[in-house]
C-alpha positions as CSV (number, residue, x, y, z in Angstrom):
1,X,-21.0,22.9,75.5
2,X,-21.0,20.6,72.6
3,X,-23.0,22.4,69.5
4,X,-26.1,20.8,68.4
5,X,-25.6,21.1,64.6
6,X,-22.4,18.8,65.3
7,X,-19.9,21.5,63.7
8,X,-17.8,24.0,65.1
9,X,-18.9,27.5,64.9
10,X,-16.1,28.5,62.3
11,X,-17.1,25.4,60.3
12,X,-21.2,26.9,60.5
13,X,-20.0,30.5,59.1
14,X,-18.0,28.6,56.3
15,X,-21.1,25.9,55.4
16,X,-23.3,29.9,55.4
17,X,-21.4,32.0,53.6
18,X,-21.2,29.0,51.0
19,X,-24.6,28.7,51.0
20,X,-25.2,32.3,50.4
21,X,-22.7,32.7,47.7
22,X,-24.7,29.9,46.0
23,X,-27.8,31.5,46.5
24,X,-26.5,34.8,44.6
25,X,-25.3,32.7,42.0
26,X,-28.5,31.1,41.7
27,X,-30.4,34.6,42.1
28,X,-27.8,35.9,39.6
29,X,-28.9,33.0,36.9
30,X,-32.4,33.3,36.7
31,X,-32.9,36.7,36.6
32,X,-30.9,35.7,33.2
33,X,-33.1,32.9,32.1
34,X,-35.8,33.1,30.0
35,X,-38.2,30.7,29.5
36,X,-40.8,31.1,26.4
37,X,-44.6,29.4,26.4
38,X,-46.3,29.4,23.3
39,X,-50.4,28.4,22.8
40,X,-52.8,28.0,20.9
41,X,-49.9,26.6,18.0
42,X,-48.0,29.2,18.6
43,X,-50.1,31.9,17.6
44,X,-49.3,33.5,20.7
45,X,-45.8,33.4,22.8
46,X,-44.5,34.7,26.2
47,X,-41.4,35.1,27.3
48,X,-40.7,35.4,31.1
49,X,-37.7,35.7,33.5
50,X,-36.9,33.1,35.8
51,X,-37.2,35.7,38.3
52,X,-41.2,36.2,37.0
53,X,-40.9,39.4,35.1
54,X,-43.0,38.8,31.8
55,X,-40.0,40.1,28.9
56,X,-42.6,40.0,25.7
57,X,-45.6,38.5,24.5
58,X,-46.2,38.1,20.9
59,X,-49.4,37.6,18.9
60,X,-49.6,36.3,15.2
61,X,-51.8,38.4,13.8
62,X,-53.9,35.9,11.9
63,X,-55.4,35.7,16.0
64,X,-56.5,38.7,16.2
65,X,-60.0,38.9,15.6
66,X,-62.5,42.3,16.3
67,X,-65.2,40.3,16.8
68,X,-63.7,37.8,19.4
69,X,-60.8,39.7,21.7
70,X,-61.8,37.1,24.5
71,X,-60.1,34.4,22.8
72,X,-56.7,36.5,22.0
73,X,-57.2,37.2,25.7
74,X,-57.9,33.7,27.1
75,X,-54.8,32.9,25.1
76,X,-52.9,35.3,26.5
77,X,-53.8,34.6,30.1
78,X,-53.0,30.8,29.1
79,X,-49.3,32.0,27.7
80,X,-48.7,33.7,30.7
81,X,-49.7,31.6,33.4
82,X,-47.9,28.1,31.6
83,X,-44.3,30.7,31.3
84,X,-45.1,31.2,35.1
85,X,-45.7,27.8,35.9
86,X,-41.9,27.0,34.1
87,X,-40.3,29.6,36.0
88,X,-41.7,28.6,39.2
89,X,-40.9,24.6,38.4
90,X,-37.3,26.0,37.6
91,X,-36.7,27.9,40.1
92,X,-37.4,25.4,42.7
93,X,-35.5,22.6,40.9
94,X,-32.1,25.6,41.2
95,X,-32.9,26.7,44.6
96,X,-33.4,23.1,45.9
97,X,-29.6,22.1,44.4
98,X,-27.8,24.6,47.2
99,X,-26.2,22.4,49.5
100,X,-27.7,23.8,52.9
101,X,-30.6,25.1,51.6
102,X,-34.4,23.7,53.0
103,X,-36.7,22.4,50.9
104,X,-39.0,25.4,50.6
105,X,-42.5,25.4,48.2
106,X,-42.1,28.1,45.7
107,X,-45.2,28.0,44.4
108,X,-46.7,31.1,45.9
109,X,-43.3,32.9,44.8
110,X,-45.0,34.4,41.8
């Protein structure tokens, strides 16, 4: 019986375990990377793995105001959710380069 995927079985494992290696390299990478967002001119920063761990968040302190902590926290939310947006983006564009690997939506990954 001729194999669909047009490769011998020996020739599958090979293309897989190639794939896989990749994909732990690629895991490997972005749990390194960091990718930083800053808002609001930089008053506050966020700094996120590519894996979606949020590393730091800093706040100038010229920002923080008593009398109006909703805007420190919009900003916040913003600096978080544009470092997420980079890490997803990323992500994607590293995953997609594995030789084998589907074309999967990663946008519900963090």
């Amino acid at each position: 019986m001729r194999n669909p995927f047009g490769a011998n079985p020996r020739e599958l494992q090979r293309m897989l375990e190639q794939t896989m290696e990749q994909m732990q390299k690629t895991q490997q990478e972005l749990k390194d990377l960091r990718v930083e967002s800053s808002v609001g001119g930089g008053v506050v920063k966020a700094v996120m793995d590519g894996t979606g761990e949020l590393i730091s968040i800093e706040i100038n302190p010229i920002v923080v105001d008593p009398n109006d902590v909703e805007m420190l926290q919009d900003l916040i939310v913003s600096a978080v959710n544009e470092a997420r947006e980079q890490v997803t983006a990323e992500a994607a564009r590293r995953m997609a380069s594995i030789p084998g690997m589907p074309n999967i939506d990663l946008g519900n990954l963090f």
